[in-house]
N, C-alpha and C positions, 0 to 999 in steps of 0.2 A: 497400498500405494505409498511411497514415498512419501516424504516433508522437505517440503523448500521454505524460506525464510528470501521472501522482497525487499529490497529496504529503499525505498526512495526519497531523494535528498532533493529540497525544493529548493530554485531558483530563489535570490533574495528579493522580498515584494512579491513575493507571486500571490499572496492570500486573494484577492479579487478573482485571479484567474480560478482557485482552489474551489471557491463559494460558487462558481459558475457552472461548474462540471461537479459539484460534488454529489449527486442524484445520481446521474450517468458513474460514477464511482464505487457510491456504494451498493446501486444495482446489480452491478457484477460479482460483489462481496456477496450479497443476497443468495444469490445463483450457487456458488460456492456454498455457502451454508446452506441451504437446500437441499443441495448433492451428497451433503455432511462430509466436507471436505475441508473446511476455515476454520483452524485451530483457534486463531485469535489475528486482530487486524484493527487498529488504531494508527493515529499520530502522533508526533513529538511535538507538546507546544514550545514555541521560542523562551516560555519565559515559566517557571516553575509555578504553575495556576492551573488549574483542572478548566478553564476559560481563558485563552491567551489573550484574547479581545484584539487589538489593534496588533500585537506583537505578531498575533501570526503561527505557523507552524513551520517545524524544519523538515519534515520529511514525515516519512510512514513507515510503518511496519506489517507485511500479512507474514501469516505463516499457514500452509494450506498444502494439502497434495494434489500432485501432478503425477504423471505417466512418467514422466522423464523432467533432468533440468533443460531439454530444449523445449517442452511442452510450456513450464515453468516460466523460462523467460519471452516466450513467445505471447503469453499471456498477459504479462508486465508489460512489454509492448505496447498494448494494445490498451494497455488503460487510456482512460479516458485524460486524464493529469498526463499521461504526456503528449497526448496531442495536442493540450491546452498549453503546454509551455508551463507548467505548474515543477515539474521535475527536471531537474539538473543534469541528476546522473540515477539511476537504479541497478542494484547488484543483486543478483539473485545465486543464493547457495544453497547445495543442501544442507539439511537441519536434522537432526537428531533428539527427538523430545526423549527425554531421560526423569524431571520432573514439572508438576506432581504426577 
C-alpha cells in the first residue's frame, strides 16, 4: 500500500481545543498501528522543548498508508482536531520512505 504524509497546521491558541480531543486523536493513530500501517505520527511543539507547556503545538505530522490519496485525505478529514477547530489547514501528499 502506499505512503502519505498529513501535515496539519494548528489554528493560533488552539492548545485547549488540542487537550480536549487528544484521546479521540490518538485512538485513530492506535487503529492505524494496529493494522501496521503508521509509519510515524507526532507534533510540532511551538517552541524547541520536548514539552512546549503553555507555548503549544503548531501542527502535526502522520505518515501511514492508504489505498489511495483520496482514501488518505478522507481520513484527515475526519480527525478528530478538525472537527474541534484545532487545524487550520491539512495537506496530504504522497510520500516516498527512502530512509532508514
Amino acid at each position: 500500500m502506499p505512503l502519505y504524509a498529513i501535515v496539519g497546521t494548528d489554528h493560533p491558541d488552539s492548545l485547549s481545543n488540542r487537550l480536549s480531543v487528544r484521546p479521540a486523536h490518538l485512538g485513530r493513530l492506535e487503529a492505524l498501528k494496529s493494522e501496521g500501517r503508521l509509519v510515524l505520527a507526532g507534533p510540532f511543539p511551538a517552541v524547541d522543548a520536548a514539552d512546549p507547556g503553555a507555548a503549544g503545538f503548531t501542527g502535526s505530522l502522520v505518515v501511514a498508508e492508504f489505498e489511495s490519496l483520496e482514501v488518505a485525505r478522507a481520513w484527515a478529514e475526519a480527525d478528530p482536531y478538525c472537527g474541534a477547530g484545532v487545524y487550520e489547514s491539512v495537506s496530504v501528499k504522497p510520500f516516498k520512505h527512502v530512509l532508514p
